[in-house]
C-alpha positions as MATLAB code, in Angstrom:
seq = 'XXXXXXXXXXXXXXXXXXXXXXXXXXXXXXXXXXXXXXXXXXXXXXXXXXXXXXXXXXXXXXXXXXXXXXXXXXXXXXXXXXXXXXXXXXXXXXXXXXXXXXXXXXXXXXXXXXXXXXXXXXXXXXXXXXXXXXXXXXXXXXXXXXXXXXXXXXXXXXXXXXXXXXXXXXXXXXXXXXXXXXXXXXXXXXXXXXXXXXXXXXXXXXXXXXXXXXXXXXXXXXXXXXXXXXXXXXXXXXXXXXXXXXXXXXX';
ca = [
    -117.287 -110.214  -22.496;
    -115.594 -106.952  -23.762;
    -116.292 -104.826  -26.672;
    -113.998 -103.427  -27.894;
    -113.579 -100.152  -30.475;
    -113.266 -101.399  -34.107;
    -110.940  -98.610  -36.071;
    -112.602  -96.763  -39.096;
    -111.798  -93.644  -40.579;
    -114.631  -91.079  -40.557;
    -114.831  -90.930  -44.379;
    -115.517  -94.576  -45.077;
    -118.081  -94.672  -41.555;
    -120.790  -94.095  -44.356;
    -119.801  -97.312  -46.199;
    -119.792  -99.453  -42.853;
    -122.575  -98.204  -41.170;
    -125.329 -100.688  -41.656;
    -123.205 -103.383  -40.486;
    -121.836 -100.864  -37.651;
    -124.975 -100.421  -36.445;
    -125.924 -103.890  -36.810;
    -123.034 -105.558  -34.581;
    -123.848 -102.020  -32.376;
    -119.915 -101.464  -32.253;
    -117.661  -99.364  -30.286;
    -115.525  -96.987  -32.591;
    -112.522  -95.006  -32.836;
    -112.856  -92.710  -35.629;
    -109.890  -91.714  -37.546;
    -109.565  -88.103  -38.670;
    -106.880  -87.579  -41.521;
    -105.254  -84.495  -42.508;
    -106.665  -85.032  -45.961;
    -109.889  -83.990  -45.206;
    -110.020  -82.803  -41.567;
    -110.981  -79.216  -42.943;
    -114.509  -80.602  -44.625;
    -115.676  -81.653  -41.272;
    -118.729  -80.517  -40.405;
    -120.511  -80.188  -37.182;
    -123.925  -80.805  -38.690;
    -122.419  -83.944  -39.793;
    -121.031  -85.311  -36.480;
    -124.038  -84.483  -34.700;
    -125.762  -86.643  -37.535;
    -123.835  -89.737  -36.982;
    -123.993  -89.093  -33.505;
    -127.613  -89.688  -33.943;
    -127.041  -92.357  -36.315;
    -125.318  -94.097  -33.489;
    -128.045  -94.102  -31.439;
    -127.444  -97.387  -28.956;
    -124.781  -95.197  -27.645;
    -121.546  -96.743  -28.459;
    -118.526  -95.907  -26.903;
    -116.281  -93.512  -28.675;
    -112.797  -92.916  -29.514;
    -110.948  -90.545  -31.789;
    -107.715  -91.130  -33.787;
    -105.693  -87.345  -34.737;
    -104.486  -86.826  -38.088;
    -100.392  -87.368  -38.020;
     -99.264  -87.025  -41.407;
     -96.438  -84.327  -41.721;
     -96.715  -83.409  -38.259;
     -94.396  -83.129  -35.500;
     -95.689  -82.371  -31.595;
     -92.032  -82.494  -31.001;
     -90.560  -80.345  -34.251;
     -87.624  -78.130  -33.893;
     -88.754  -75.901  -36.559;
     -91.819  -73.152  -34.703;
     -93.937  -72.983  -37.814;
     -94.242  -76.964  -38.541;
     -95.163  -77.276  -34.802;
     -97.362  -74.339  -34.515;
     -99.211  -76.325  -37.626;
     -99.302  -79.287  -35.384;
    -100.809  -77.632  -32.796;
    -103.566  -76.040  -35.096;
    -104.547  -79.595  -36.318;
    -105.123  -80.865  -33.061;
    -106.693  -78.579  -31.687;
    -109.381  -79.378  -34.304;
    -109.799  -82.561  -32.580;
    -111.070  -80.999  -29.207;
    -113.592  -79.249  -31.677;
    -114.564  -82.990  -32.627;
    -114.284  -83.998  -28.829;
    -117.015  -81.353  -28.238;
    -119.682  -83.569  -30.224;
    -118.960  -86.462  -30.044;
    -117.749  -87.284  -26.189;
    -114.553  -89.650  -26.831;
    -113.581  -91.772  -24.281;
    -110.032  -90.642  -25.518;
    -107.831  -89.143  -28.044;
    -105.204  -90.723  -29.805;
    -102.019  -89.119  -31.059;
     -99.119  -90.294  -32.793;
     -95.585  -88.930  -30.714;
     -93.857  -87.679  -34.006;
     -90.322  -89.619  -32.743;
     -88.026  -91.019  -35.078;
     -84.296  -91.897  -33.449;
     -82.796  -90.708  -36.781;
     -84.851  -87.643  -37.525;
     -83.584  -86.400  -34.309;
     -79.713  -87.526  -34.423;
     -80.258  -90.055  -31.923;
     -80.720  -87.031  -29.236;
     -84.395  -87.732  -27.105;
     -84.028  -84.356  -25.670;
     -84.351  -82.552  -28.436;
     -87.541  -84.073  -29.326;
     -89.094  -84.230  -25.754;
     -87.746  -79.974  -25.158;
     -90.089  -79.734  -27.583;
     -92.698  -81.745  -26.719;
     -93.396  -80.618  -23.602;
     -93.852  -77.155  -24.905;
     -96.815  -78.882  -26.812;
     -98.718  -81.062  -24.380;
     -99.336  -79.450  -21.705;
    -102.639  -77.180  -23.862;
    -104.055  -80.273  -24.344;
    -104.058  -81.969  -21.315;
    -105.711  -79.026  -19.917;
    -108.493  -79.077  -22.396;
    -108.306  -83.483  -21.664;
    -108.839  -82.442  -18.253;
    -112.011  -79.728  -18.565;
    -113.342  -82.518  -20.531;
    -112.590  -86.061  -18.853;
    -110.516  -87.080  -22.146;
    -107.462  -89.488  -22.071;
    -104.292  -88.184  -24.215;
    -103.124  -91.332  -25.328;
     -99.931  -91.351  -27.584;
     -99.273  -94.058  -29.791;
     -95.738  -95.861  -30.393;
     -95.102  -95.772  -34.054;
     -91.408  -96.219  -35.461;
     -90.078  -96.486  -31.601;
     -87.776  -99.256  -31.503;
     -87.895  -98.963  -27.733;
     -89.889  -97.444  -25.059;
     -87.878  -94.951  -23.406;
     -88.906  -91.875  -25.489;
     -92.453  -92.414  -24.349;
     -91.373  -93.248  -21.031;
     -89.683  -90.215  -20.698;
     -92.454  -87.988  -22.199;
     -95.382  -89.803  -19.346;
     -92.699  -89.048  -16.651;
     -92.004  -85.288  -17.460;
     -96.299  -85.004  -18.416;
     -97.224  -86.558  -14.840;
    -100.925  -86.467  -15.679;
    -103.710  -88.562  -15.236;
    -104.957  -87.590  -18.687;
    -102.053  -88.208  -20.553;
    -101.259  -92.111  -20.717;
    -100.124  -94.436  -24.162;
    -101.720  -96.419  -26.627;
     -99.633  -99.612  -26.797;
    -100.038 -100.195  -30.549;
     -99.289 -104.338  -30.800;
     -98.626 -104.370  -34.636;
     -96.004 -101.493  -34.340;
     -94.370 -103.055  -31.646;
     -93.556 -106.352  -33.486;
     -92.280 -104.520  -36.375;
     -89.929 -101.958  -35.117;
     -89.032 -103.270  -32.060;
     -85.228 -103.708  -31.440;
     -85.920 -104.963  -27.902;
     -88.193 -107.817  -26.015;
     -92.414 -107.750  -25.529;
     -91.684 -107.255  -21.587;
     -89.125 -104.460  -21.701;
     -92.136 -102.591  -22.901;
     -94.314 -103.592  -20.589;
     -92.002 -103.427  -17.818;
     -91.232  -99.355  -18.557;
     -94.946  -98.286  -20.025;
     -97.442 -100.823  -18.011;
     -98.329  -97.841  -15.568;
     -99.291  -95.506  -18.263;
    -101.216  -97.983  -20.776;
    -104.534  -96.191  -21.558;
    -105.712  -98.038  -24.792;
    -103.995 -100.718  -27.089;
    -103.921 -101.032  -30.421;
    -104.408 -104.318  -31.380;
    -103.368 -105.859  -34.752;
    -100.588 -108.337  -36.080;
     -97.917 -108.801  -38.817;
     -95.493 -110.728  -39.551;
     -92.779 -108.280  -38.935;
     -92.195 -107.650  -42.442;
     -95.240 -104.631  -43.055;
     -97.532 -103.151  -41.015;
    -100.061 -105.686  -42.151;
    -103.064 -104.736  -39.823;
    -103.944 -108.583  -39.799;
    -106.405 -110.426  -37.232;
    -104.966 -110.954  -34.089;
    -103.577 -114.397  -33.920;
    -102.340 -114.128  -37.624;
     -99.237 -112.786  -37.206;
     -96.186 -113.337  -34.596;
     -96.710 -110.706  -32.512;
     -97.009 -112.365  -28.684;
    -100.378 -111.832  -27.729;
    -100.310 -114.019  -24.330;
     -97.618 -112.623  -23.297;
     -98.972 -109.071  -23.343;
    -102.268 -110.348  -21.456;
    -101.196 -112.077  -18.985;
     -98.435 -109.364  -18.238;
    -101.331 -107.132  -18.423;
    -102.600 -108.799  -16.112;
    -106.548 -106.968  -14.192;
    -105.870 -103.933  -16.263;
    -108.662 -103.145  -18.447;
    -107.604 -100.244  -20.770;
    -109.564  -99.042  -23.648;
    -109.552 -102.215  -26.568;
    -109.570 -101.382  -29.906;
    -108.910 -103.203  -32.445;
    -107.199 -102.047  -35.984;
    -107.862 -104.573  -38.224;
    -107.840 -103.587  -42.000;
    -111.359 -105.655  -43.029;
    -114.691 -106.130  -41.209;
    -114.052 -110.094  -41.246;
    -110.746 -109.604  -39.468;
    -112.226 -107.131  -37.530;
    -114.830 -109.815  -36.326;
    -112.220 -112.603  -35.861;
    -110.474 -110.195  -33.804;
    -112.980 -109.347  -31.829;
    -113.287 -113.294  -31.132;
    -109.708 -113.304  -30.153;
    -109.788 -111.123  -27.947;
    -112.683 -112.111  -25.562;
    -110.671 -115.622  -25.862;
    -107.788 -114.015  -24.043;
    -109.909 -111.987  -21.575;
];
């Protein structure tokens, strides 16, 4: 049986919380840049309290506008500033990991990986140090990647325990230019957490798993004993639940 983290931003955890502590649920709690600077520590420690069978806890980073791997100083110094927020966050509530989105898009860049992962590595390395004082997985999430070998790239150059990806299923089936198992078969050995959730390859639905065409054995089984961090990113509680039913079918 595996429970897995359900995905709710921090400003709606007040509306959910009943039932969240009902179902005693696992969470990764989203942070957006919206309202990351109202934040306050007297808060978290409140809901850490709130939470108190002691869930298991992951955090999602803003991303909006920002670019670990932007050309331009200012808009990554920015970047950096917002994350390091997170580790602020980390401090309280004791995350099992952090998730981060990589900021790569083939056309933004002129079809030149280098460029962005130059950059990138001038980014990471501060917070896998601060992963690493702390026993926190980096885990960055493949968004508009219509292949794997920008991420691939970026785990090979990081070469840290700490710093892994977050196989998001849902992104996957919509952007992908290129077959389920090329993925696996270049980011298996880094796979820290998934992101499960399913479309029909038309929006980025967020739909129960099983209600969409994303191939769902095909990732398990190729998955195989590994047992990274679940969590599941479905947009309402009763797909959230279905999910959750879903998965411990496939595990």
């Amino acid at each position: 049986m595996v429970d897995p983290h359900i995905h709710v931003p921090y400003d709606r955890v007040s509306e959910y919380l009943s039932f969240i502590q009902q179902k005693k649920i696992n969470l990764e709690l989203y942070f957006p840049s919206t309202g990351i600077d109202t934040v306050r520590s007297t808060d978290l420690i409140q809901l850490k309290k709130n939470l108190d069978y002691a869930p298991s806890l992951s955090i999602h980073a803003p991303f909006m506008d920002l670019s670990p791997g932007g050309v331009d100083p200012k808009v990554r110094a920015v970047t950096i500033e917002r994350f390091l927020l997170m580790f602020d966050i980390a401090e309280i509530l004791d995350p099992k990991s952090i998730v981060f989105h990589s900021g790569y898009e083939k056309w933004r860049y002129a079809l030149n990986v280098d460029v962005w992962l130059k950059q990138s590595l001038k980014t990471w390395p501060l917070f896998v140090r601060k992963a690493a004082e702390r026993d926190i997985k980096i885990v960055i999430e493949n968004v508009f990647e219509d292949e794997p070998g920008n991420l691939r790239l970026l785990m090979e150059e990081m070469g840290s325990e700490h710093f892994g990806i977050c196989f998001d299923t849902g992104h996957c089936n919509l952007f992908s230019s290129v077959p389920l198992d090329e993925w696996i078969g270049q980011l298996k050995p880094y796979i820290r957490e998934l992101h499960l959730h399913d479309n029909n390859g038309a929006g980025d639905d967020h739909k129960a798993i099983g209600d969409g065409t994303f191939n769902f054995d095909l990732l398990f089984s190729s998955l195989g004993d590994m047992r990274p961090i679940y969590t599941i990113e479905a947009h309402t509680a009763d797909d959230a639940l279905k999910s959750m039913r879903k998965l411990n079918e496939y595990l």
